[in-house]
C-alpha positions as CSV (number, residue, x, y, z in Angstrom):
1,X,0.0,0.0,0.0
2,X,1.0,3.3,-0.3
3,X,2.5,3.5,3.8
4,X,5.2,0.6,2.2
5,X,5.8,2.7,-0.6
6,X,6.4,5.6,1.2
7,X,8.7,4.4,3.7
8,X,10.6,3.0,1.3
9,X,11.3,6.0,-0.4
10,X,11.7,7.9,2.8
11,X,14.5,5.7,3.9
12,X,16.4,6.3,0.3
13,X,15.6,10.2,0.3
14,X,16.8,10.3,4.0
15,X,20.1,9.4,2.9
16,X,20.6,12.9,1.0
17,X,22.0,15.8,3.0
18,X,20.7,18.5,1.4
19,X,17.0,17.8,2.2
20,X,14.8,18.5,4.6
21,X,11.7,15.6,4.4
22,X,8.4,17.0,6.1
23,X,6.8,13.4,7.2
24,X,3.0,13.8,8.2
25,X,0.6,11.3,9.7
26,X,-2.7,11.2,11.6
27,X,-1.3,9.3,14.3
28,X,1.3,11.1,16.2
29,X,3.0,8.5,18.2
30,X,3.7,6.9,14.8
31,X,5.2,9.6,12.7
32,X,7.5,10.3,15.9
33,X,8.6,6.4,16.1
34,X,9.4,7.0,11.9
35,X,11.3,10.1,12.0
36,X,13.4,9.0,15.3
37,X,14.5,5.7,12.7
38,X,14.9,8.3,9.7
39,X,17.3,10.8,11.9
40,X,19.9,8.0,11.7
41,X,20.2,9.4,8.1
42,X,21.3,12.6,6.6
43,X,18.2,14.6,5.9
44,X,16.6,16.7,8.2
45,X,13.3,15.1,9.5
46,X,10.5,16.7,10.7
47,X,7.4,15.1,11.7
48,X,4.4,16.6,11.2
49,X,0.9,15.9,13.3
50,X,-2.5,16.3,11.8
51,X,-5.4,15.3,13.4
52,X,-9.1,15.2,11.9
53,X,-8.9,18.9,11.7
54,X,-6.9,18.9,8.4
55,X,-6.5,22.6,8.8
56,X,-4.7,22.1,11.6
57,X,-1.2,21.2,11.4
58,X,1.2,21.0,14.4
59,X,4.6,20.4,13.9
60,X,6.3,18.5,16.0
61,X,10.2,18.7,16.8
């Protein structure tokens, strides 16, 4: 599906110092959990929280 997809190509963009990945979810306990195994990378990760507001978006750091 497109969550195995996605972390797939998270984990090969992570590895490329020059980018800064914004990684959003619904769940926030899960998007922190990715981005804490992404940070052993190059990229700068920051997870992003959105809850069932989607006009509210909280980032998290």
């Amino acid at each position: 599906g497109y969550e195995t997809l996605g972390h797939r190509l998270l984990y090969v963009l992570a590895k490329q110092s020059q980018l800064t990945l914004l990684i959003a979810c619904r769940s926030s306990k899960h998007v922190q959990n990715f981005c804490k195994e992404l940070n052993s990378n190059l990229a700068t990760v920051l997870p992003l929280y959105f809850g069932r507001n989607y006009f509210k978006i909280k980032i998290r750091r």
